[in-house]
C-alpha positions as CSV (number, residue, x, y, z in Angstrom):
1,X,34.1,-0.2,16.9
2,X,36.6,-3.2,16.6
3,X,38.3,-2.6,13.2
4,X,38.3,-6.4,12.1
5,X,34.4,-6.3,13.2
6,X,34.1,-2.6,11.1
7,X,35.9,-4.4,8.0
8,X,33.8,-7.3,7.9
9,X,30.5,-5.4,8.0
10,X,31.6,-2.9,5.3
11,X,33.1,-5.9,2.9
12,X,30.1,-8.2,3.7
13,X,28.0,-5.2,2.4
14,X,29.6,-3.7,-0.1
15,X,30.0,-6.9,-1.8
16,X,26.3,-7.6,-1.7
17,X,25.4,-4.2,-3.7
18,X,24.7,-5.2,-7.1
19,X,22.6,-7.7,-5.8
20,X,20.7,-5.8,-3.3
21,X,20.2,-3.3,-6.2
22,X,18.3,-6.0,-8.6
23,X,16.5,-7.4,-5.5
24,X,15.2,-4.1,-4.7
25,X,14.3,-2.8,-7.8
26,X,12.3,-6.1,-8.9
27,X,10.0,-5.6,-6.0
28,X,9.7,-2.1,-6.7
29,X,9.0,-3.0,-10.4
30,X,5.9,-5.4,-9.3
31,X,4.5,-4.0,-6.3
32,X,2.0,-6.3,-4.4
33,X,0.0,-5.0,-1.8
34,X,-0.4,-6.1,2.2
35,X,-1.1,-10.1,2.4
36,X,-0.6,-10.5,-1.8
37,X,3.4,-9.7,-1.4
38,X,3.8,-13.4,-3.0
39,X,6.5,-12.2,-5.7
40,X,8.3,-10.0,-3.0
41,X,8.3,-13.1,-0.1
42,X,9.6,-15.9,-2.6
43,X,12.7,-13.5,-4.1
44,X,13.6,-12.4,0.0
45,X,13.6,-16.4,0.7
46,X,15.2,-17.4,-1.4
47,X,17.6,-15.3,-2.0
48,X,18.0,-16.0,2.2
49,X,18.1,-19.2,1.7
50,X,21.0,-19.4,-0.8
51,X,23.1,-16.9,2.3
52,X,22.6,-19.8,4.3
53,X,19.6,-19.1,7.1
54,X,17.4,-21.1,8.1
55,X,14.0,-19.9,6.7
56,X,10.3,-20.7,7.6
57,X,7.5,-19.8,5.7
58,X,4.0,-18.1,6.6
59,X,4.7,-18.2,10.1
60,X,1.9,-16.9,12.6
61,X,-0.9,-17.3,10.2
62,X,0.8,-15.1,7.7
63,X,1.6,-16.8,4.0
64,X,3.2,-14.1,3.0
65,X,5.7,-14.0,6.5
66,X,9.0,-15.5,6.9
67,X,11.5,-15.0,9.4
68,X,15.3,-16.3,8.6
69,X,18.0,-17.6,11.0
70,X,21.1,-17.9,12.1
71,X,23.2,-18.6,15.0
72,X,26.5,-19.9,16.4
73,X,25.3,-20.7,20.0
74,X,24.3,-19.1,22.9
75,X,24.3,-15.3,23.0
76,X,22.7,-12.5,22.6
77,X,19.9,-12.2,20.3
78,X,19.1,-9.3,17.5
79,X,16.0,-9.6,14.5
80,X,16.2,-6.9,11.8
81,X,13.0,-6.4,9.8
82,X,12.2,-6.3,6.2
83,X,8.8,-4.8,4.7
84,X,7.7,-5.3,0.8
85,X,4.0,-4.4,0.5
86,X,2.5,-1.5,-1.3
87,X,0.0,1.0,-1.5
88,X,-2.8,1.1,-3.5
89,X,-2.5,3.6,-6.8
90,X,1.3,4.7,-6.1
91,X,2.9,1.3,-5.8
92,X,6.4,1.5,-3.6
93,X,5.6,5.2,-2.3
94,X,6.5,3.9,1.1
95,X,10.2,2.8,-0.1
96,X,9.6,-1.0,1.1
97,X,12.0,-1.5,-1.6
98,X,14.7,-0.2,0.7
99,X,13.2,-1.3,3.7
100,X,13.8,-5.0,2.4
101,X,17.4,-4.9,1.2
102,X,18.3,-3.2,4.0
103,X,17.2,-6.1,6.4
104,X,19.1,-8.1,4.0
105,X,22.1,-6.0,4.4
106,X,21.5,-5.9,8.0
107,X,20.8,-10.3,8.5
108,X,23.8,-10.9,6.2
109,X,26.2,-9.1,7.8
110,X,25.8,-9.7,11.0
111,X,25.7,-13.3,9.8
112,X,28.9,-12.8,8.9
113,X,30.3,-12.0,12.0
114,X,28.5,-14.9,13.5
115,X,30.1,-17.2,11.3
116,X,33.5,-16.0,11.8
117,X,33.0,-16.0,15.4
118,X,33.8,-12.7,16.2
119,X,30.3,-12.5,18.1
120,X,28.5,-14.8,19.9
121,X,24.5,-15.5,19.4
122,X,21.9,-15.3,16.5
123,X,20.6,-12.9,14.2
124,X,17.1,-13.1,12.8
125,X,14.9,-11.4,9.6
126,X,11.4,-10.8,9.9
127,X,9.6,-10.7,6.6
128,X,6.5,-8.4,7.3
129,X,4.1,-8.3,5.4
130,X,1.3,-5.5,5.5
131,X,2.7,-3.0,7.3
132,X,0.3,-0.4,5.0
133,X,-2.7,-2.3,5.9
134,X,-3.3,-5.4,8.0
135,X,-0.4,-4.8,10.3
136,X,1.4,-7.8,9.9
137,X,4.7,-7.2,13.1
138,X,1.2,-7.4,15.5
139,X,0.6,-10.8,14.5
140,X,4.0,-11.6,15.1
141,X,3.7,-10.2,18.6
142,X,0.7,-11.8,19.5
143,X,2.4,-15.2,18.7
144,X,5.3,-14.7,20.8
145,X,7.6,-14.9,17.9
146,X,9.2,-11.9,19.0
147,X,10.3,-11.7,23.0
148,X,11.2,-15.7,22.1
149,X,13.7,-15.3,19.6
150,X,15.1,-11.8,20.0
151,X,16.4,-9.8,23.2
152,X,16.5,-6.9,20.7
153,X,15.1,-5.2,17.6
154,X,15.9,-3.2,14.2
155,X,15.0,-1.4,11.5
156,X,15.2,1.7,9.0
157,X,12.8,3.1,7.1
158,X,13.4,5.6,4.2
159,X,12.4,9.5,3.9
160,X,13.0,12.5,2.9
161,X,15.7,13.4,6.3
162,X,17.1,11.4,8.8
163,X,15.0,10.6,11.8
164,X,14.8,9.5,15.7
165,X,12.9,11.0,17.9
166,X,10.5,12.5,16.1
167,X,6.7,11.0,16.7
168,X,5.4,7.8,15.7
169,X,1.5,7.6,16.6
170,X,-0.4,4.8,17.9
171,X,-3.5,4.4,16.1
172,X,-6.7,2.2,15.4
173,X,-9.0,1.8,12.6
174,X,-12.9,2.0,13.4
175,X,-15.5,0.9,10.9
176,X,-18.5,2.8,11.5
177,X,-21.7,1.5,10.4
178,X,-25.5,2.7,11.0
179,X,-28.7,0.9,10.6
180,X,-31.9,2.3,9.6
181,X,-35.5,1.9,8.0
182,X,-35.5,2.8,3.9
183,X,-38.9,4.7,3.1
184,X,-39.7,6.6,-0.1
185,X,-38.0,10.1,0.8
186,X,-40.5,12.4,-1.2
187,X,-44.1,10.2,-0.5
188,X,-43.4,9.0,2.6
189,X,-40.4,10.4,4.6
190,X,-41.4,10.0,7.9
191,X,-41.2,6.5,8.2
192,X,-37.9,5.8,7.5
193,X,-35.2,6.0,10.0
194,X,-32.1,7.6,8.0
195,X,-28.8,5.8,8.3
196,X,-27.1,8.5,6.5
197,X,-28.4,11.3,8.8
198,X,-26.8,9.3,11.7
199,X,-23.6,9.2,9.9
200,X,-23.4,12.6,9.3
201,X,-25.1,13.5,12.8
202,X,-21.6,11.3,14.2
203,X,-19.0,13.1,12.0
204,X,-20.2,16.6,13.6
205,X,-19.7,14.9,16.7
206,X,-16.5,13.9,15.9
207,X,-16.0,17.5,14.8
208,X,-16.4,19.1,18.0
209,X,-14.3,16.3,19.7
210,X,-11.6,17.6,18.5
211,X,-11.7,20.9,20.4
212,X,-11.9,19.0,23.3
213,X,-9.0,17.0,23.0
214,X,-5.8,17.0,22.8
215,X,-4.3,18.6,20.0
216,X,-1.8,15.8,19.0
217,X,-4.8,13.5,18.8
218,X,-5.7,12.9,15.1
219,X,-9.2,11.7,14.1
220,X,-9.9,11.4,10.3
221,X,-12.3,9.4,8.3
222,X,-13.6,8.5,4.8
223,X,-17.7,7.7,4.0
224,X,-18.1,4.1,2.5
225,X,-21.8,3.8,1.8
226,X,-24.2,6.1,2.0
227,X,-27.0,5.0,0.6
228,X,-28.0,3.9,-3.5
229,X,-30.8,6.7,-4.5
230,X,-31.4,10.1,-3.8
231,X,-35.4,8.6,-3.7
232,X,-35.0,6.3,-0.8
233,X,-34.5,7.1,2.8
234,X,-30.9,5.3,3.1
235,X,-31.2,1.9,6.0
236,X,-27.8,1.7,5.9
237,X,-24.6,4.0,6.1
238,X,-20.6,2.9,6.4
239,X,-17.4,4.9,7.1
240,X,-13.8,4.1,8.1
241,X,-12.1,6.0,10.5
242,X,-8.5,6.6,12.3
243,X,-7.4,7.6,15.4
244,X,-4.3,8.3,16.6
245,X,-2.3,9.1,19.8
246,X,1.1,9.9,20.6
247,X,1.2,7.1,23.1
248,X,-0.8,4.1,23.5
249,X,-2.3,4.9,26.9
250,X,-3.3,8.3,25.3
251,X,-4.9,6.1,22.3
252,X,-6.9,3.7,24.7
253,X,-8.0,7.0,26.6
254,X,-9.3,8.6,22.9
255,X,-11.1,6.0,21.5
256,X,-14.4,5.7,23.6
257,X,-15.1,9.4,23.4
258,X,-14.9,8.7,19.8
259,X,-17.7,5.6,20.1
260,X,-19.8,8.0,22.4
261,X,-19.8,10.6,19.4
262,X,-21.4,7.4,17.2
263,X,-23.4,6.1,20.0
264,X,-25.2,9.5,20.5
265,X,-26.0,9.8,16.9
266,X,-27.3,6.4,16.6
267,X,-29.7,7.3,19.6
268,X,-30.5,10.8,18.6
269,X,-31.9,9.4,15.2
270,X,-33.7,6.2,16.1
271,X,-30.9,3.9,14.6
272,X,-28.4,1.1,15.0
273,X,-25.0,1.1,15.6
274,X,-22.2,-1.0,15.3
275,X,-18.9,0.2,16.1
276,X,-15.9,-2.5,14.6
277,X,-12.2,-1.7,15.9
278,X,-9.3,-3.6,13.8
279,X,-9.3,-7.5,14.3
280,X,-5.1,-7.4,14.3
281,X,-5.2,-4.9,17.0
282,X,-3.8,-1.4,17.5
283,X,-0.9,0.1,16.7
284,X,1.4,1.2,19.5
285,X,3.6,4.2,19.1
286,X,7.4,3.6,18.9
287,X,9.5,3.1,21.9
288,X,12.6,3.9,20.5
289,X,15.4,3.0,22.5
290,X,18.0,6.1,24.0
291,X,21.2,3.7,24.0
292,X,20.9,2.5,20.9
293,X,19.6,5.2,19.0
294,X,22.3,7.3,20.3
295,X,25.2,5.3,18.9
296,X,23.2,4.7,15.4
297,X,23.3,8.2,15.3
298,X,26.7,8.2,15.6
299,X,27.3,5.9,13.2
300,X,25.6,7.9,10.6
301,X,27.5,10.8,11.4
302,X,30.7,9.4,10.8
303,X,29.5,8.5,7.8
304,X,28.3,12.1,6.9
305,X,24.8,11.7,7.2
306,X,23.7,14.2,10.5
307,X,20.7,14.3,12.2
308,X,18.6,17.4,13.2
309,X,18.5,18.2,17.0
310,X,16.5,16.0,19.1
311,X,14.9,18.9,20.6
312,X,14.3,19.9,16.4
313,X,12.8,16.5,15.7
314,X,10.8,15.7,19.0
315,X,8.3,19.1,17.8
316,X,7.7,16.7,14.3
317,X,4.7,14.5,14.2
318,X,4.7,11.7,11.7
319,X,2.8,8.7,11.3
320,X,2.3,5.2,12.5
321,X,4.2,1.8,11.9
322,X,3.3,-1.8,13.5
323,X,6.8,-1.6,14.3
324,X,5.8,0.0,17.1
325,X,4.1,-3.0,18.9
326,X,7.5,-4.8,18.6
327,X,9.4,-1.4,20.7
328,X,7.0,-2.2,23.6
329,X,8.4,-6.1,23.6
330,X,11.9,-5.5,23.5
331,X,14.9,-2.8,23.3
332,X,14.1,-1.2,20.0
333,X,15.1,1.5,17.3
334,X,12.9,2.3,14.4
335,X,15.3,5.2,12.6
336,X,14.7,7.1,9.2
337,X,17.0,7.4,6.3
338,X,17.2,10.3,3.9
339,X,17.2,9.0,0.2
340,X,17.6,12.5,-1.0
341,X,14.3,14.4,-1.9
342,X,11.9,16.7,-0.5
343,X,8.8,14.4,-0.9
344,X,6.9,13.6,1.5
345,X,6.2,9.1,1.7
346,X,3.2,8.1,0.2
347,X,3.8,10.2,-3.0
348,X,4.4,9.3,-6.9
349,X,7.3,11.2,-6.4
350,X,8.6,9.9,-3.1
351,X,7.9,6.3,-5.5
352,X,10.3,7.7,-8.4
353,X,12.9,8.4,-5.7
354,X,12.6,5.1,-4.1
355,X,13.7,3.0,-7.2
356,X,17.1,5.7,-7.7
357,X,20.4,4.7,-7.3
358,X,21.1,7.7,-4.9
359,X,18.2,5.8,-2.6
360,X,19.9,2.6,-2.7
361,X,23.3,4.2,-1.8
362,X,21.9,5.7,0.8
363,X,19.9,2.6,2.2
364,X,23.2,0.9,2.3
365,X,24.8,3.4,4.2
366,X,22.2,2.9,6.6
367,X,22.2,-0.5,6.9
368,X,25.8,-0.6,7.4
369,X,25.4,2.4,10.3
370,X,22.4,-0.7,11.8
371,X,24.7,-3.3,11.5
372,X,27.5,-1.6,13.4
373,X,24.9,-0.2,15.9
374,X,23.9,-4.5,16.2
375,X,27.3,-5.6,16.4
376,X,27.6,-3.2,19.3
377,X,25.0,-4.5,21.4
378,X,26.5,-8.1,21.0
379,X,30.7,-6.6,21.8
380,X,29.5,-3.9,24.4
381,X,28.3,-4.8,27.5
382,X,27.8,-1.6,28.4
383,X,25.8,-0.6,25.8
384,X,23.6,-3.8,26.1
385,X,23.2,-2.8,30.2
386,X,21.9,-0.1,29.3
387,X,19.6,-0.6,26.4
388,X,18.1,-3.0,28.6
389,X,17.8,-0.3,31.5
390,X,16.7,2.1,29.5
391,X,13.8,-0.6,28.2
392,X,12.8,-1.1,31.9
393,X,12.4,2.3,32.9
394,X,9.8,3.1,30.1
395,X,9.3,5.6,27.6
396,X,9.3,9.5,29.2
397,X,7.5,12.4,27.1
């Protein structure tokens, strides 16, 4: 790493801290959830704005969506990402926090070096909202606002260790539903046509799936509706379901086994079925990329902040991020940061860790490691050659 480039990135950053630190812990003082993130969206603009990019607002059908800008001219291209929703009941369990000041850190910096001329392109932030619900990166890669602004693509994401290669799932959300007859259930039982039997008939179908399939598929559900009296034959019956893959062609291969278990239910009983896959789309698993996950790796070690064996993380299974979808359009890396607990995300206690100081140093440290892993790409052709290559040839399991 250049030393003047190194200097600038580390001064850029550290001179940001304090307020990173207030940004970061007024979103996780009001979390908003996926598509309400109104508080979160105007504090990242604006703040964005007053650093000089060029922001629009509620791009691809998204009010809560921005993406920022910058460039010096032609060049190479790299977008960071910044996530702020949260989930229901535990508020900023997921870190999102962390996740946007460190595309902050990430945009600003490398800002930096674009204004001082010591690279040549653009750097763009993607707001995103929703990543806990409504998937919000798909709809910006369904409206080209990726592959037609970036040639490459970053972000970290905070947990309880560092992480590369372990796996990120592609998934899909089903809503099940069932249609029947309501009768009276003690005078006259055999005219109704039980929704709720269906249902049930479906999930033990889904049961016995899962010894026939492979055993890093994941198929889980919840029951929405199942009726409104004990008395009455239920007509109608609900549930939500996921399913997940380790890769996206794995996914696509899952899902209609999983319809036929609901199809054969629905005939078995004498009812309807409708079977409703997510309007956004499915999630893909991440691509992430070998070149440039190997020298963010690097980075972090210098920094004192190792990583587990590949061989160590690849046996790991985790969960599932739109970010995905963006790995499949460009030359990607989604790593994890450790912020210094043993809670798993998605916890009150992962949530009290998210809003320490310890977590924001190490999100900084992290976003510095991105930043010099971006200002790579843009100095090192070599590295660019063969992020790209490495892109081309596909993902290998």
């Amino acid at each position: 790493m250049n030393s003047t480039v190194d200097k600038v990135i580390t001064d850029t950053i550290n001179g940001l801290d304090s307020e990173l630190r207030e940004i970061s812990l007024k979103i996780h003082e009001n979390p908003e959830l996926g598509e309400h993130e109104f508080k979160a969206s105007r504090l990242l603009t604006e703040y964005l704005e007053n650093k000089g990019f060029q922001v629009t607002r509620g791009p691809a059908g998204m009010p809560t969506a921005f993406i920022a800008e910058y460039s010096n001219g032609e060049g190479r291209r790299v977008g960071f990402c910044s996530e702020y929703d949260a989930l229901p009941g535990v508020g900023h369990a997921c870190g999102h926090n962390l996740i946007a000041v460190s595309g902050l850190a990430c945009a600003i910096a490398t800002k930096a070096l674009l204004e001082q001329n010591l690279i040549k392109g653009s750097v763009v932030l993607y707001g995103t909202p929703a990543e806990e619900s409504t998937s919000g990166k798909i709809q910006f890669v369904q409206h080209n606002e990726i592959k037609s602004r970036v040639d490459f693509a970053m972000m970290l994401h905070p947990g309880p260790s560092n992480g590369m290669f372990m796996k990120l799932l592609a998934l899909d959300m089903l809503k099940v539903e069932f249609f029947g007859k309501a009768s009276h259930a003690g005078m006259k039982p055999w005219d109704g046509i039980n929704a709720l039997d269906a249902f049930m008939q479906g999930w033990n179908n889904i049961a016995m799936l899962r010894q026939q399939t492979l055993t890093s598929n994941r198929i889980h559900g919840i029951v929405l509706e199942g009726g409104k009296s004990a008395n009455v034959i239920p007509d109608y019956a609900s549930g939500k379901f996921y399913c997940r893959s380790i890769t996206r062609t794995e996914l696509a291969e899952l899902k209609p086994k999983v319809e036929n278990c609901f199809k054969a239910a629905a005939g078995a009983t004498g009812c309807e079925v409708k079977l409703t896959w997510a309007s956004y789309g499915a999630i893909d698993d991440v691509f992430q990329n070998e070149a440039l996950a190997h020298r963010f790796i690097d980075y972090m070690k210098q920094v004192g902040s190792p990583f587990l064996p590949r061989s160590e993380e690849e046996k790991m299974v985790s969960g599932s991020t739109d970010f995905g979808n963006i790995s499949w359009e460009v030359p990607s890396i989604h790593p994890g940061f450790d912020i210094g607990t043993v809670a798993a995300n998605h916890t009150k206690e992962f949530a009290e860790q998210a809003a320490t100081m310890k977590a924001h140093h190490c999100a900084i440290r992290a976003a510095m490691c991105l930043s010099r892993t971006a200002a790579s790409v843009f100095l090192d052709d070599e590295l660019y050659e063969n992020a790209v290559a490495t892109f081309k040839s596909g993902k290998h399991h």
